[in-house]
DRENLUMGU-135580 format. One record per atom (N, C-alpha, C): residue in three letters; atom name; y negated, x, z negated. Coordinates in Angstrom, 1 decimal. Atoms other than C-alpha are relative to their C-alpha. Example, Ala and Ser with C-alpha at 12.3 -4.5 7.8 and 13.67 -1.06 7.14 Angstrom:
BEGIN
<rec><r>ala</r><a>N</a><north>1.2</north><east>0.9</east><up>0.0</up></rec>
<rec><r>ala</r><a>CA</a><north>4.5</north><east>12.3</east><up>-7.8</up></rec>
<rec><r>ala</r><a>C</a><north>-1.2</north><east>0.9</east><up>0.0</up></rec>
<rec><r>ser</r><a>N</a><north>1.1</north><east>-0.9</east><up>0.0</up></rec>
<rec><r>ser</r><a>CA</a><north>1.1</north><east>13.7</east><up>-7.1</up></rec>
<rec><r>ser</r><a>C</a><north>-1.1</north><east>-0.8</east><up>-0.8</up></rec>
END
This chain:
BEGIN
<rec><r>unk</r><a>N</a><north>0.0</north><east>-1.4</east><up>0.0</up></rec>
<rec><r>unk</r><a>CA</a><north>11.1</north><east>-36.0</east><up>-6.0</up></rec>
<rec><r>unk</r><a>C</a><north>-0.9</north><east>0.4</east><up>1.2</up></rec>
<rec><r>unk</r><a>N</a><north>1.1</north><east>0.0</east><up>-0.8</up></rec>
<rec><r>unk</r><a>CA</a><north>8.4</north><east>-34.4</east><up>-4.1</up></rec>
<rec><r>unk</r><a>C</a><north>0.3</north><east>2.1</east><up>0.2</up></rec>
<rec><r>unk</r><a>N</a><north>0.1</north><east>-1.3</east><up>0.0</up></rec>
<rec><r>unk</r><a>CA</a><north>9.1</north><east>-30.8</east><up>-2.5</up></rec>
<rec><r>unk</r><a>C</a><north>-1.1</north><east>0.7</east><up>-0.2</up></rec>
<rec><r>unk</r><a>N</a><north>1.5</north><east>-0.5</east><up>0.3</up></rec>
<rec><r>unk</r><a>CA</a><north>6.6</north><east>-28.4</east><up>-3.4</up></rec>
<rec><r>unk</r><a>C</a><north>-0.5</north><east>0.9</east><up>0.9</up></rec>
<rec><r>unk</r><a>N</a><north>0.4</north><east>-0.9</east><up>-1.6</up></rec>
<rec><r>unk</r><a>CA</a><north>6.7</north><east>-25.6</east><up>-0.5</up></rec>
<rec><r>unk</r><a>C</a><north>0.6</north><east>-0.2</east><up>0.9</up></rec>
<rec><r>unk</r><a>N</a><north>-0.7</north><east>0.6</east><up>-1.7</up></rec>
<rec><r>unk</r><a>CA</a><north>7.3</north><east>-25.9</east><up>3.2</up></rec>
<rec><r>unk</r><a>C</a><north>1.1</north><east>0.6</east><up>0.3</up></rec>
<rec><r>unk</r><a>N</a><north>-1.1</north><east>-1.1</east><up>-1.0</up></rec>
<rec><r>unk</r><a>CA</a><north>9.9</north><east>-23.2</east><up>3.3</up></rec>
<rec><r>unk</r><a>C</a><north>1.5</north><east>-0.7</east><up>-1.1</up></rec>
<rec><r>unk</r><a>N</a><north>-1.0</north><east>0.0</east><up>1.0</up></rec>
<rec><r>unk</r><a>CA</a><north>13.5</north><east>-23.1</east><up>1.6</up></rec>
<rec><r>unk</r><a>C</a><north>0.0</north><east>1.4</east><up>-0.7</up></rec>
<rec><r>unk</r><a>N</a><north>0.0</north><east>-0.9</east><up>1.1</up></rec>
<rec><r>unk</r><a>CA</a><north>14.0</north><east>-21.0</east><up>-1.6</up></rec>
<rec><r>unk</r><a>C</a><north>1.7</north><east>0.7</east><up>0.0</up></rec>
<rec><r>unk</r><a>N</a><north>-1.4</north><east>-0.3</east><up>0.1</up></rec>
<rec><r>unk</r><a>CA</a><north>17.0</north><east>-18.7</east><up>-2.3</up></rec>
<rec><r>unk</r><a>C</a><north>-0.5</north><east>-0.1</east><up>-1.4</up></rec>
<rec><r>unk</r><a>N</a><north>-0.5</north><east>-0.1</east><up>1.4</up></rec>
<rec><r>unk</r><a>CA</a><north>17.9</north><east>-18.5</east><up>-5.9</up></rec>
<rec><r>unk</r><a>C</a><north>-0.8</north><east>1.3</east><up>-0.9</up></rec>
<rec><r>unk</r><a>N</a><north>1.0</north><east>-1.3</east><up>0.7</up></rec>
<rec><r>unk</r><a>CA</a><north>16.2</north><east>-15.2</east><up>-6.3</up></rec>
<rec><r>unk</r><a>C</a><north>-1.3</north><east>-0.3</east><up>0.0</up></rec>
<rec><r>unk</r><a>N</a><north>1.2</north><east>0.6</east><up>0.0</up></rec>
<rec><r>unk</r><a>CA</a><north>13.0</north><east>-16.7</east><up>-5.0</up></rec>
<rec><r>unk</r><a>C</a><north>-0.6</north><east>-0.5</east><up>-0.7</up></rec>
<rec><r>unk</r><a>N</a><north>0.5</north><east>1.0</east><up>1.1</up></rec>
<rec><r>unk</r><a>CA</a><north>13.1</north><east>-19.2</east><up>-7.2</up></rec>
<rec><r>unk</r><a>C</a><north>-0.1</north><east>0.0</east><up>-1.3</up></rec>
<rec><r>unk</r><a>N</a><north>-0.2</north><east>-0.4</east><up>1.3</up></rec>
<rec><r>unk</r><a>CA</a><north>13.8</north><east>-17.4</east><up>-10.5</up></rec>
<rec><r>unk</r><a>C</a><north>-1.4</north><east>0.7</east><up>0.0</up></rec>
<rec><r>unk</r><a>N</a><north>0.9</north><east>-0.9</east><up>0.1</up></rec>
<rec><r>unk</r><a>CA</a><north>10.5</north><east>-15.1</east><up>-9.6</up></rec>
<rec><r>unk</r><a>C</a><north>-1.1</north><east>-1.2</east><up>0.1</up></rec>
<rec><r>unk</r><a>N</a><north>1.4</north><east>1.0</east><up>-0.3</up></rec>
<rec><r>unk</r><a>CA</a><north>8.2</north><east>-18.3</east><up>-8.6</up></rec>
<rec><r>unk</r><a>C</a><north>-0.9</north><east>-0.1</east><up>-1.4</up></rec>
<rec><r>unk</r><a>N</a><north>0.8</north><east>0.1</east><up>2.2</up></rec>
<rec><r>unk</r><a>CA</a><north>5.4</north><east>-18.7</east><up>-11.2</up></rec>
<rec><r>unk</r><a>C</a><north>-1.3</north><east>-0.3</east><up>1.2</up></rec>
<rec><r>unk</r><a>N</a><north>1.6</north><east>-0.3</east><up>-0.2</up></rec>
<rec><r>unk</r><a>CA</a><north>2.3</north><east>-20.2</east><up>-10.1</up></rec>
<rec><r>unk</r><a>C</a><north>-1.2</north><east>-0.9</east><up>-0.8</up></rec>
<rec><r>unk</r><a>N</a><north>0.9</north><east>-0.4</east><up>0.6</up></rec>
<rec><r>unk</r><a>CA</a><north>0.6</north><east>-19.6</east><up>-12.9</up></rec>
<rec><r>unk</r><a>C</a><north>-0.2</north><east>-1.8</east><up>-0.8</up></rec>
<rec><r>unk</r><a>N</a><north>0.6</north><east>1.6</east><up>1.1</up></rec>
<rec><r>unk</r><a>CA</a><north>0.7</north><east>-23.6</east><up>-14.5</up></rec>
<rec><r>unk</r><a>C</a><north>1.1</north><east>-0.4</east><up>-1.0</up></rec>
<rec><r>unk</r><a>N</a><north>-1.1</north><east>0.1</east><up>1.1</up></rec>
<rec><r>unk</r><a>CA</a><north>2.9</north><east>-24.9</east><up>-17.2</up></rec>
<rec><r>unk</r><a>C</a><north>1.1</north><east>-1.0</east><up>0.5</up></rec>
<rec><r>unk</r><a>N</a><north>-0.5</north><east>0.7</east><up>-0.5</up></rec>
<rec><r>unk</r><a>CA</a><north>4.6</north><east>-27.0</east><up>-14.5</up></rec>
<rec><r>unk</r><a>C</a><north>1.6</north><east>0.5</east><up>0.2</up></rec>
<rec><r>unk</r><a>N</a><north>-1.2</north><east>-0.7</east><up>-0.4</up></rec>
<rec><r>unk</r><a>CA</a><north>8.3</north><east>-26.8</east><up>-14.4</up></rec>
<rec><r>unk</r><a>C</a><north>0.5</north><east>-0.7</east><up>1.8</up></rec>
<rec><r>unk</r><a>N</a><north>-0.6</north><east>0.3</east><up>-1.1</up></rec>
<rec><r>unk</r><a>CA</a><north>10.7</north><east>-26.9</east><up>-11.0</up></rec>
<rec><r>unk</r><a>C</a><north>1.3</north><east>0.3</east><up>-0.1</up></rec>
<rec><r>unk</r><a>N</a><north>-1.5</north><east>-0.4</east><up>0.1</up></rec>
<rec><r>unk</r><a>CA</a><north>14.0</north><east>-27.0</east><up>-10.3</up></rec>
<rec><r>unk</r><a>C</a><north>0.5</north><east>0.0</east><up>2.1</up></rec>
<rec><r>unk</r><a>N</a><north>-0.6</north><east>-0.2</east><up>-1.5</up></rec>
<rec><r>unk</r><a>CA</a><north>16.0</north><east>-26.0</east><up>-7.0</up></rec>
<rec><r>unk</r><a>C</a><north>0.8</north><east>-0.8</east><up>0.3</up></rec>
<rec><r>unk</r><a>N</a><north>-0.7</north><east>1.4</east><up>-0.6</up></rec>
<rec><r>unk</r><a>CA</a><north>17.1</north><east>-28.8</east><up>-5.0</up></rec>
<rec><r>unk</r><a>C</a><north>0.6</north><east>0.5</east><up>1.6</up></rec>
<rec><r>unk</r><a>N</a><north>-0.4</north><east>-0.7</east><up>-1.5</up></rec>
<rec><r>unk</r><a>CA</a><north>19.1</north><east>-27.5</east><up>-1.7</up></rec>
<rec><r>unk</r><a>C</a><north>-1.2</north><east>0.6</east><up>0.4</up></rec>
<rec><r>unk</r><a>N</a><north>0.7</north><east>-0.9</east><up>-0.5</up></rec>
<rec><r>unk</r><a>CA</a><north>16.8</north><east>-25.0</east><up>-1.2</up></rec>
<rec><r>unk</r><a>C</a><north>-1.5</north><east>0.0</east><up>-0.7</up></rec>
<rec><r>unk</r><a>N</a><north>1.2</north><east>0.9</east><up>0.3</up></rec>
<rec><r>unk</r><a>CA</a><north>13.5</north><east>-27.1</east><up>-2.1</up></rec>
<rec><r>unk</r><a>C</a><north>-0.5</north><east>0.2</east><up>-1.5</up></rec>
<rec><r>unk</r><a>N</a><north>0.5</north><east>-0.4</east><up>1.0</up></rec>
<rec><r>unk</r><a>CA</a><north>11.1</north><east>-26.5</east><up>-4.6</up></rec>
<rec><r>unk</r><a>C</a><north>-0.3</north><east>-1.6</east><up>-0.8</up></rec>
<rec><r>unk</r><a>N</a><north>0.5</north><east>1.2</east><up>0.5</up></rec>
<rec><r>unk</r><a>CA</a><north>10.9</north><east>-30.1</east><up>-6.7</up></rec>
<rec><r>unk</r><a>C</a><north>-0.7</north><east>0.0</east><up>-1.3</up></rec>
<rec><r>unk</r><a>N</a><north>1.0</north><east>-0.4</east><up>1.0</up></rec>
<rec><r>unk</r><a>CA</a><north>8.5</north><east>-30.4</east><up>-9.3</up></rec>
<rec><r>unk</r><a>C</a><north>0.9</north><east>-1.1</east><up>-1.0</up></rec>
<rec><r>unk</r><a>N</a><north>-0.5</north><east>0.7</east><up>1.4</up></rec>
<rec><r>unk</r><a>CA</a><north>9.9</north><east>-31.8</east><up>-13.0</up></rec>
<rec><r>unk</r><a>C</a><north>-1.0</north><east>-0.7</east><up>-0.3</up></rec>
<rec><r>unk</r><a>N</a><north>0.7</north><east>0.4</east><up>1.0</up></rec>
<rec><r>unk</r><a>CA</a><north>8.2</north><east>-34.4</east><up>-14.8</up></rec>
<rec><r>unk</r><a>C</a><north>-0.1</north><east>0.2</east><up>-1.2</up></rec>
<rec><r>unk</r><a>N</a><north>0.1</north><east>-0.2</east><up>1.4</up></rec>
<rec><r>unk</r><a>CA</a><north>7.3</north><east>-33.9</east><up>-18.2</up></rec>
<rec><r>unk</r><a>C</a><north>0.6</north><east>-0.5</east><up>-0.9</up></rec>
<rec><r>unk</r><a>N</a><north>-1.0</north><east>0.3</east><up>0.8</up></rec>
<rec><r>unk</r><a>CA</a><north>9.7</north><east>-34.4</east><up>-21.0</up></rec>
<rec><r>unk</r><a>C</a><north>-0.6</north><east>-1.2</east><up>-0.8</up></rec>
<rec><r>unk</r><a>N</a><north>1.2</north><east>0.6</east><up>0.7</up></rec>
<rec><r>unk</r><a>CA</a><north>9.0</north><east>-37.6</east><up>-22.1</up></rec>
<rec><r>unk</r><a>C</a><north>0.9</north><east>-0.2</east><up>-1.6</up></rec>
<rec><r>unk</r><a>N</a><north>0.0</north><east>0.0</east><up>1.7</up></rec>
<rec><r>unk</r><a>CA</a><north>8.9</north><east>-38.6</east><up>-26.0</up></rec>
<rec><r>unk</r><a>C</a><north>1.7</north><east>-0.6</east><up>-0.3</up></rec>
<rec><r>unk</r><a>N</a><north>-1.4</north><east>0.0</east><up>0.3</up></rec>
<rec><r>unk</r><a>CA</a><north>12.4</north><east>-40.2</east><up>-26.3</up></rec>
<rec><r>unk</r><a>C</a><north>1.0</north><east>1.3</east><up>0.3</up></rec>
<rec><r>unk</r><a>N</a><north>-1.0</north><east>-1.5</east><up>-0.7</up></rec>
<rec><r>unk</r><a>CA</a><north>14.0</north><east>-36.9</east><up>-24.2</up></rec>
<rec><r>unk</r><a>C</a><north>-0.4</north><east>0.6</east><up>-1.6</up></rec>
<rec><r>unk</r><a>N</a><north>0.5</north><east>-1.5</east><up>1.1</up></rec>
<rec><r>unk</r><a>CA</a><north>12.0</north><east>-34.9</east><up>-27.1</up></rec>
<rec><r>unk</r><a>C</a><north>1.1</north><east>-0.6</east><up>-1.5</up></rec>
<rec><r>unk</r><a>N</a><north>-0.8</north><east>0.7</east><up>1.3</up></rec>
<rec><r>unk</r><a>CA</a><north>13.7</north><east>-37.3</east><up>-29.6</up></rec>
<rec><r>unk</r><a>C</a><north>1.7</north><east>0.4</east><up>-0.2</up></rec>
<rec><r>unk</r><a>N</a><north>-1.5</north><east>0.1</east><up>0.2</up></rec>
<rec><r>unk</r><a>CA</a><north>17.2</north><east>-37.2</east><up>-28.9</up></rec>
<rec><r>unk</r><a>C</a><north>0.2</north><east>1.7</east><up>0.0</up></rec>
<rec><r>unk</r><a>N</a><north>-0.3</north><east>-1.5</east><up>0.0</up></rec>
<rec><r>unk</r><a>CA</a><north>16.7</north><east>-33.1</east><up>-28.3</up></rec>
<rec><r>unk</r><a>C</a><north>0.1</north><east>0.4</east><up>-1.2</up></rec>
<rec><r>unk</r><a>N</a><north>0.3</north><east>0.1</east><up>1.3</up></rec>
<rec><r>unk</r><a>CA</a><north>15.6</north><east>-33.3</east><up>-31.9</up></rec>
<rec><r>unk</r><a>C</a><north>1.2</north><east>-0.3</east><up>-0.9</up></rec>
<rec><r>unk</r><a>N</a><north>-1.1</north><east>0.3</east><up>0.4</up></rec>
<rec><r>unk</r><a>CA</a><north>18.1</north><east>-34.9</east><up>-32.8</up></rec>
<rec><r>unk</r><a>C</a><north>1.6</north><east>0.5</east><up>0.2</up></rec>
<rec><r>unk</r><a>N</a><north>-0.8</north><east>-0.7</east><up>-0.2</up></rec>
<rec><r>unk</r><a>CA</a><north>20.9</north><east>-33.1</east><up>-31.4</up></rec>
<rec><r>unk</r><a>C</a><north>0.1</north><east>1.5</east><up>-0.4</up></rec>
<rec><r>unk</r><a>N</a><north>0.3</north><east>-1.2</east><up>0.5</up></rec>
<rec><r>unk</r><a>CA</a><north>19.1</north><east>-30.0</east><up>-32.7</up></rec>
<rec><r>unk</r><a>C</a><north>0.6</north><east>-0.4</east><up>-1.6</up></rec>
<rec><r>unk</r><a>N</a><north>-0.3</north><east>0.1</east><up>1.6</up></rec>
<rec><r>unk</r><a>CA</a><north>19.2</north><east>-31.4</east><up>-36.4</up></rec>
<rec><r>unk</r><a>C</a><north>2.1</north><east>-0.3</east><up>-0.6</up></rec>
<rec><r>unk</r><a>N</a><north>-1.7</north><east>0.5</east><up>0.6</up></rec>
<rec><r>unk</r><a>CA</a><north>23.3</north><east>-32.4</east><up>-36.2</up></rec>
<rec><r>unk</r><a>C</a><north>0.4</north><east>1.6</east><up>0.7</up></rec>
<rec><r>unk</r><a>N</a><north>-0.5</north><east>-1.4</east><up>-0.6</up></rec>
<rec><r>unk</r><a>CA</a><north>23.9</north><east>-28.9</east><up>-34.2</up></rec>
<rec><r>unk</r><a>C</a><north>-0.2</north><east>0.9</east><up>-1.0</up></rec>
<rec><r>unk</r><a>N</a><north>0.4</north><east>-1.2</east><up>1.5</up></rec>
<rec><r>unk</r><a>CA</a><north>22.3</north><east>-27.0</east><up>-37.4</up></rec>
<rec><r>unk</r><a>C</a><north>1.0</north><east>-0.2</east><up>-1.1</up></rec>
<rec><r>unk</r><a>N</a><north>-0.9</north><east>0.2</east><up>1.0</up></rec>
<rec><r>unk</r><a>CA</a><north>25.1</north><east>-28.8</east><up>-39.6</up></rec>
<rec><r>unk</r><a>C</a><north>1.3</north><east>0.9</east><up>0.5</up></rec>
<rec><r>unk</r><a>N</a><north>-0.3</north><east>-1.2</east><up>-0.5</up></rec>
<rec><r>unk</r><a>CA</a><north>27.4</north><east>-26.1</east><up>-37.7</up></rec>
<rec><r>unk</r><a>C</a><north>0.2</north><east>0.9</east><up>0.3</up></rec>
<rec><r>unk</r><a>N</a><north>-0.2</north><east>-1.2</east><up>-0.7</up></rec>
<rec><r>unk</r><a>CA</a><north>26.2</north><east>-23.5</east><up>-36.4</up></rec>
<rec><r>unk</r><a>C</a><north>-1.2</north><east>0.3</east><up>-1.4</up></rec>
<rec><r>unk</r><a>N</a><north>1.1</north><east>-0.1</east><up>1.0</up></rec>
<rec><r>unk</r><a>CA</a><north>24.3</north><east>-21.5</east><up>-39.2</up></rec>
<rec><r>unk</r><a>C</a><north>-1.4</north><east>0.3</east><up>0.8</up></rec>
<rec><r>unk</r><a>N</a><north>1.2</north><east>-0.7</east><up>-1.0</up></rec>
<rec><r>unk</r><a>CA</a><north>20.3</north><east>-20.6</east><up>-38.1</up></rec>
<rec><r>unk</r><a>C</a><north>0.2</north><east>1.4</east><up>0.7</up></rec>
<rec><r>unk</r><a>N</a><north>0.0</north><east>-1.8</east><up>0.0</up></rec>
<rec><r>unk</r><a>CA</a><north>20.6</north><east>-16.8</east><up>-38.3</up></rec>
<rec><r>unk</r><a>C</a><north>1.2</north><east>0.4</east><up>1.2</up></rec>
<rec><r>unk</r><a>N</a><north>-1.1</north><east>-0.5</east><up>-1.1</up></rec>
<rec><r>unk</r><a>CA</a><north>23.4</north><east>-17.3</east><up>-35.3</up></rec>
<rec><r>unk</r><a>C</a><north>-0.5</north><east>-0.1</east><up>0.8</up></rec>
<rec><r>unk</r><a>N</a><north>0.5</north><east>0.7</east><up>-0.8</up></rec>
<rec><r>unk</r><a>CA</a><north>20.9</north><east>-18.9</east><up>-33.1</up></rec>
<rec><r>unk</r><a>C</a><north>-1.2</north><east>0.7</east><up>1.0</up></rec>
<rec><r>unk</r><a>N</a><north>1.1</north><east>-0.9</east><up>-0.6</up></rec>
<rec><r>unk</r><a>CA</a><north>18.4</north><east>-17.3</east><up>-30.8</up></rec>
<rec><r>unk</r><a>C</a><north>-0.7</north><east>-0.9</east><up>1.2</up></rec>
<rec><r>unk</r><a>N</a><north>0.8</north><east>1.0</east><up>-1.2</up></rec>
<rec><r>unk</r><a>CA</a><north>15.9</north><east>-18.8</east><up>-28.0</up></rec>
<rec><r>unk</r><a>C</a><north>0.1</north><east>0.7</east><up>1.3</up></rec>
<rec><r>unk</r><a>N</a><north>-0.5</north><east>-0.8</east><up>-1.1</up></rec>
<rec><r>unk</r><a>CA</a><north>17.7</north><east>-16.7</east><up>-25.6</up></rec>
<rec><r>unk</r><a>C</a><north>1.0</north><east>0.1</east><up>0.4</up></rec>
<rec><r>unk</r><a>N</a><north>-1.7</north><east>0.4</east><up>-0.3</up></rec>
<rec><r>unk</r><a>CA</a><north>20.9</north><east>-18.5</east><up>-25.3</up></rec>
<rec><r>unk</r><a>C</a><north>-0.5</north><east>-1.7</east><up>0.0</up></rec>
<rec><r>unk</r><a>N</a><north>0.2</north><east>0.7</east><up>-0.9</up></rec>
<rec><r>unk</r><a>CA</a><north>21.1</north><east>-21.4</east><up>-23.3</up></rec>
<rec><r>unk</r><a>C</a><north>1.6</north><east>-0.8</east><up>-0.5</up></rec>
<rec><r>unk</r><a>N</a><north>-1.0</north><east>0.6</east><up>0.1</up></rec>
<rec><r>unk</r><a>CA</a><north>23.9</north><east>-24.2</east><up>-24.2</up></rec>
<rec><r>unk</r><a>C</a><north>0.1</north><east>-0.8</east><up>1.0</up></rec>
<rec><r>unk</r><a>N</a><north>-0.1</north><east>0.8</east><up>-1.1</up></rec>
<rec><r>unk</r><a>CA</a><north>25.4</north><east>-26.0</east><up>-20.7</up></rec>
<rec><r>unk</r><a>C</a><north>1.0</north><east>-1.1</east><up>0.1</up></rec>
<rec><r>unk</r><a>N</a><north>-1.0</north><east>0.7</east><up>-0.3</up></rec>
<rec><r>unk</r><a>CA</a><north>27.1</north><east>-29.1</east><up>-20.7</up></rec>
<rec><r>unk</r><a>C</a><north>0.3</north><east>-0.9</east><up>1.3</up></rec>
<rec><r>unk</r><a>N</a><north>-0.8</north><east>0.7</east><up>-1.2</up></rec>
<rec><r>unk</r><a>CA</a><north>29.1</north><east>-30.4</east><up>-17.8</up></rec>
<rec><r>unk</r><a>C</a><north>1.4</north><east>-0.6</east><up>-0.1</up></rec>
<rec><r>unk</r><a>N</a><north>-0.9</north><east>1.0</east><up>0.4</up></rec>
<rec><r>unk</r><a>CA</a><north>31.4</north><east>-33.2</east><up>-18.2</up></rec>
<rec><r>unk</r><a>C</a><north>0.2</north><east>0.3</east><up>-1.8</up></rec>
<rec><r>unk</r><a>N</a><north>-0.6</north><east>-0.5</east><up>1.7</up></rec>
<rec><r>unk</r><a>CA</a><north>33.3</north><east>-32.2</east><up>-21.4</up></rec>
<rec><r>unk</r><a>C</a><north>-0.2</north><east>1.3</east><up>-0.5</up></rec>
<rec><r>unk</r><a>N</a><north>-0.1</north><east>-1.6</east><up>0.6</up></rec>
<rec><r>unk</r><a>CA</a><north>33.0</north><east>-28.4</east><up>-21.4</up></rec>
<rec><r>unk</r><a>C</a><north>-1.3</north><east>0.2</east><up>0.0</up></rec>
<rec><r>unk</r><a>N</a><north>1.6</north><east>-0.4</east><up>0.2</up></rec>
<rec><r>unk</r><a>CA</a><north>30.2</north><east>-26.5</east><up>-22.4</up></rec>
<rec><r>unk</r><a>C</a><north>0.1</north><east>1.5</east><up>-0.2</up></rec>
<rec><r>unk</r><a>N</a><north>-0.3</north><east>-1.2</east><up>-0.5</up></rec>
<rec><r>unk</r><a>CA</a><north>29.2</north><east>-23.2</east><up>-21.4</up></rec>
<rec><r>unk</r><a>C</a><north>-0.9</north><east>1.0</east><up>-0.8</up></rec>
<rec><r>unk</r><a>N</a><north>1.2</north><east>-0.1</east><up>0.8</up></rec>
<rec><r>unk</r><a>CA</a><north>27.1</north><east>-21.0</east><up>-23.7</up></rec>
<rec><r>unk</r><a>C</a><north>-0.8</north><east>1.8</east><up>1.2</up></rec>
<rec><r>unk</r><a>N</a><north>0.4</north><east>-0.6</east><up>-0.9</up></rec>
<rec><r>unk</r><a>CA</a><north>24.6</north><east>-19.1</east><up>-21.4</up></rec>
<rec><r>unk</r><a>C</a><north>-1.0</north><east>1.2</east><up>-0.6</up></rec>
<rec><r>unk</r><a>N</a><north>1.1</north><east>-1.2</east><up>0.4</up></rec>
<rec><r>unk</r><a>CA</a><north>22.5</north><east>-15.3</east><up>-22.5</up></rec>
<rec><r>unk</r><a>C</a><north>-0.1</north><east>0.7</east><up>0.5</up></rec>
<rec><r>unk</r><a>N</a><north>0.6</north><east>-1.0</east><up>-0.7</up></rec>
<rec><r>unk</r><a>CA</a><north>20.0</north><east>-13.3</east><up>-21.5</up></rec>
<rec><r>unk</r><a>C</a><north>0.6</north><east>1.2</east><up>0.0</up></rec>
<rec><r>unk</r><a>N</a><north>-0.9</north><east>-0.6</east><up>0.4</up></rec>
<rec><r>unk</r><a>CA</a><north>22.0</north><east>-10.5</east><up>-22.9</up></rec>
<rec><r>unk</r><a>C</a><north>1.4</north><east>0.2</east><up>0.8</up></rec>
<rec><r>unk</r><a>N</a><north>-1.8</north><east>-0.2</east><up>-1.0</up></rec>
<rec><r>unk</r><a>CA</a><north>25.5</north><east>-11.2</east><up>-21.0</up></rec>
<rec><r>unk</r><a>C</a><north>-0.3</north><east>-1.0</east><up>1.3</up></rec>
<rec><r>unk</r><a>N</a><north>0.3</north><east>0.0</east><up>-1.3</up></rec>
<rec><r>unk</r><a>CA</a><north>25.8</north><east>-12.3</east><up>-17.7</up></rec>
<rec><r>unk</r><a>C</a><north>1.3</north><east>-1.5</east><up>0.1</up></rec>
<rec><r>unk</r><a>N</a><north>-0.8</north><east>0.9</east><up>0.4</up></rec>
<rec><r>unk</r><a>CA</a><north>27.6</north><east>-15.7</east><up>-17.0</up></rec>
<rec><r>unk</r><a>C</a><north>0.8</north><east>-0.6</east><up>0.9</up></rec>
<rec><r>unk</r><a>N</a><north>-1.6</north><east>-0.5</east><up>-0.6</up></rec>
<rec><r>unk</r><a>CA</a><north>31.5</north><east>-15.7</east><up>-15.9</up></rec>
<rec><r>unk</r><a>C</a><north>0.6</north><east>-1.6</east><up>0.2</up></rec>
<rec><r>unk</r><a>N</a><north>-0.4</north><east>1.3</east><up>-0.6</up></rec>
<rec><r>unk</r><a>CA</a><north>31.3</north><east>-19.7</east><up>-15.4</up></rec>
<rec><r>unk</r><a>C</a><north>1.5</north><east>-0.7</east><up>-0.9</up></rec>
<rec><r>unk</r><a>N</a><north>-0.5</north><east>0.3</east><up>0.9</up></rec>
<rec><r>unk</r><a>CA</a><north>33.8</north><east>-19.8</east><up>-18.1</up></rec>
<rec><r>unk</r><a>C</a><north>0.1</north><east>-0.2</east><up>-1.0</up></rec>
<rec><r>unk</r><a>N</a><north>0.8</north><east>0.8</east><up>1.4</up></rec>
<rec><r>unk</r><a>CA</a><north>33.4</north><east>-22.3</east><up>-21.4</up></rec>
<rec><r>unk</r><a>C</a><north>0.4</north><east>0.9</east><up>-1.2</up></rec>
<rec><r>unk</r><a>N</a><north>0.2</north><east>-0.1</east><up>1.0</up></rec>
<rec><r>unk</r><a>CA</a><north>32.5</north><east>-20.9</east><up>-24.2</up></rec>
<rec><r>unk</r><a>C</a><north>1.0</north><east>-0.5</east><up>-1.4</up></rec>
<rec><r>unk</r><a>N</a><north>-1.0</north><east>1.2</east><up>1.2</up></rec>
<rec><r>unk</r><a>CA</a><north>34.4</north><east>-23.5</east><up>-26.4</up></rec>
<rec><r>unk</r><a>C</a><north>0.2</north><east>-0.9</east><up>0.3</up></rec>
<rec><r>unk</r><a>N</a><north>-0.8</north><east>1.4</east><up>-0.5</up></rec>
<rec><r>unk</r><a>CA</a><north>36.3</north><east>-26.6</east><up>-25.8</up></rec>
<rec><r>unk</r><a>C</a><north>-0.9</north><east>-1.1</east><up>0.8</up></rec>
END
């Protein structure tokens, strides 16, 4: 992991950063760390968790603006639309 600016970021900072490449980052105690690129097995199994997640949920419920979080066992469902209360979703 390789920080990317000299300073530390707040949270707000780091939601507004954009410079301007298709590079992602994530916030690491403060620190801006640059993501590697999703490689082809990551894309596989996402695929695949997409295609057994569709045997449930119908499409037409689905939007690219809702964010599913799992941590340990619970899973938290995250939208642009509502604001998020850190409490799961569903079991």
């Amino acid at each position: 992991m390789t920080a990317i600016t000299g300073k530390r970021l707040t949270l707000e900072e780091y939601l507004k950063y954009d410079d301007r490449t298709d590079s992602q980052y994530e916030l690491v105690a403060g620190e801006l760390v640059s993501m590697p690129p999703e490689s082809p097995k990551n894309v596989q199994i996402s695929l695949f968790i997409l295609v057994n997640f569709l045997k449930f949920v119908p499409v037409n419920r689905l939007s690219n603006k809702v964010e599913i979080v799992v941590a340990g066992f619970r899973a938290t469902v995250m939208s642009s639309s509502t604001y998020y209360t850190g409490k799961p979703a569903c079991c």
